[in-house]
Structure formats: C-alpha cells, structure tokens
C-alpha positions in Angstrom: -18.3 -7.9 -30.9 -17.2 -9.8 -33.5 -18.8 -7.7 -36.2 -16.6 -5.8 -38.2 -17.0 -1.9 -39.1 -18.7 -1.4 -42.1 -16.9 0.5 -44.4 -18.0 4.3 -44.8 -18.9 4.2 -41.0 -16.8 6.4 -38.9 -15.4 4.1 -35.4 -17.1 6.7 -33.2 -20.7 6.1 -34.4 -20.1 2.3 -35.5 -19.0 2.3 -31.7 -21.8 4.7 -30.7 -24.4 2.1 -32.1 -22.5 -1.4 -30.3 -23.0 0.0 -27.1 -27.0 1.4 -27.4 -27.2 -1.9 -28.5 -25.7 -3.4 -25.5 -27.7 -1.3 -23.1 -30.8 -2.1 -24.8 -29.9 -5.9 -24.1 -29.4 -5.3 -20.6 -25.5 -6.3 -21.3 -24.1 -3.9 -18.2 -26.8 -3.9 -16.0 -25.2 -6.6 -13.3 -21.9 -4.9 -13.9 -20.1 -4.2 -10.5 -20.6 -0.7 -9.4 -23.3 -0.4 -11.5 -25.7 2.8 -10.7 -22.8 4.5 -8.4 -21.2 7.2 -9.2 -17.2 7.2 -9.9 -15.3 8.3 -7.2 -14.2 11.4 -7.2 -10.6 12.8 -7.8 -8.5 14.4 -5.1 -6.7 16.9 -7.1 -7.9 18.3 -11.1 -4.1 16.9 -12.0 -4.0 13.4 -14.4 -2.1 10.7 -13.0 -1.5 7.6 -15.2 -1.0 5.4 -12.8 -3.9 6.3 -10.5 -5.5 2.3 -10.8 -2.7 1.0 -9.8 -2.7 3.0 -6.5 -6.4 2.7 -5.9 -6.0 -1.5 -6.1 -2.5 -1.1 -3.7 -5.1 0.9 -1.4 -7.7 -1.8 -1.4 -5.5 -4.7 -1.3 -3.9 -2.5 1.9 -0.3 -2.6 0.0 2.5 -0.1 -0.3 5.6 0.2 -1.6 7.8 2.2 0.3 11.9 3.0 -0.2 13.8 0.5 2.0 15.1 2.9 4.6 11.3 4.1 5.0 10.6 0.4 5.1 12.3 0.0 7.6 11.7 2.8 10.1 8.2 1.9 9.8 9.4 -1.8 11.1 11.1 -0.6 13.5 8.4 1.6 14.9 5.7 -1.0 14.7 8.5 -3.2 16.6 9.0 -1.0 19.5 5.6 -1.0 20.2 5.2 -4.5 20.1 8.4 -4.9 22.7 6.6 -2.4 25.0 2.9 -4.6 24.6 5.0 -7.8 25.0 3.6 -10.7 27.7 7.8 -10.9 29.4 11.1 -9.6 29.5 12.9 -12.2 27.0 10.4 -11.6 24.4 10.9 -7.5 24.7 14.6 -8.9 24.6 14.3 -10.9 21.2 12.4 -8.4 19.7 14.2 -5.7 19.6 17.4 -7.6 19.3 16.4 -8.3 16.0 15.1 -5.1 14.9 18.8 -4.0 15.5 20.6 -6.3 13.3 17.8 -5.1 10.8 19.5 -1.4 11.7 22.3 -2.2 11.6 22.5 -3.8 8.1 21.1 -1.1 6.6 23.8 1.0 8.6 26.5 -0.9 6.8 24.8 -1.1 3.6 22.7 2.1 2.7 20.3 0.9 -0.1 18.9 3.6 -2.5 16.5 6.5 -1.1 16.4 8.6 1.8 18.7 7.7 4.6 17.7 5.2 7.4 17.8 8.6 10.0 18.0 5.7 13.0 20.2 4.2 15.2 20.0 0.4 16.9 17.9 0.6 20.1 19.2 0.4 23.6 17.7 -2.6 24.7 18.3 -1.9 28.3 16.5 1.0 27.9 13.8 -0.5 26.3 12.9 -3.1 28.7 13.5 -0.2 31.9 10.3 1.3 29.9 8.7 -2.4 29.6 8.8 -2.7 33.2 7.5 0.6 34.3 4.3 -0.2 32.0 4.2 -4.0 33.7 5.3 -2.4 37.3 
C-alpha cells in the first residue's frame, strides 16, 4: 500500500483496483471470520459505538452506574451468604455488603438511586439455617 494514487484516478476506483488485487493474491483469505456472514443487527437504528459493546460482551464486561453496581453486588452477595459452608461466614459476608450500603447511603454518587437498605443480618442467617436445618 505504499503506492500512491495516480493522478487523474478517482480514490474509489484507484481503491477499487488495490483490493481485486489483494484478493487475487489470496491477501484476506486466512483473515478471521473469513467466509461467515456478519452478524446481524438487532434493530435498523445506527449506533456508533456498537464495537465497543460487542468487545464489552465478549470480554463479559459492563459498565453499570454505581448504585446499579451496587445492587447487583449486593444481590450476588445474599446469595452467596445463603450458599455459605457456616454461620460466621454468612455473618462476614453480609456485614460487609452493608457498610458497602451504607456508604453509598451517606454519599449518593451520580445515577439512579441505590433503592436499598443494609440487610438484617439476623434475618439473613434465620434463612441460612432453615436451608442447613
């Protein structure tokens, strides 16, 4: 590619020509993906940033507001206290997904409010033992 345009040749067939040329040489032949179709779109609107979402989806990343953030957390958390192997590790557990609460409580970052409270941790290991009972 280190040709230059001739002059009096327009960019779409000096362009046109470069990548016959290519093909002919067999230049995208062990290209990844090659002979699979594109996938298709979800919706007919444009969206500018759709590569960067497909790579967050295949590296399994996402970037939620904090407050969301955090309920997820916090969900995930109370299910691990409730799959926990003892009582002081459903203890620690959810002890510390409350000062994560409350934190947030006392500092409300940008975006949709948190929406929870700190858990009762009483109550949370009553459930604990009726599953272990």
């Amino acid at each position: 590619m280190t040709e230059r345009k001739p002059p009096g040749v327009s960019f779409e067939s000096w362009i046109d020509k470069q990548i016959r040329e290519a093909e002919a040489r067999g230049e995208f032949d062990q290209l990844p993906g090659a002979g699979k179709p594109l996938p298709a779109a979800s919706d007919t609107t444009y969206d500018e940033l759709w590569w960067i979402k497909q790579k967050m989806a295949r590296e399994g990343l996402s970037v939620l507001p904090p407050t969301l953030a955090l309920r997820k957390e916090a969900e995930d958390e109370l299910a691990r206290a409730l799959d926990a192997p003892s009582e002081r590790v459903v203890r620690e557990i959810i002890t510390s997904i409350n000062v994560k609460i409350r934190d947030v409580m006392l500092k409300p970052p940008p975006g949709p409010p948190l929406g929870l409270k700190p858990y009762d941790v009483e109550a949370v290991v009553r459930d604990w033992r009726e599953r272990h009972a």
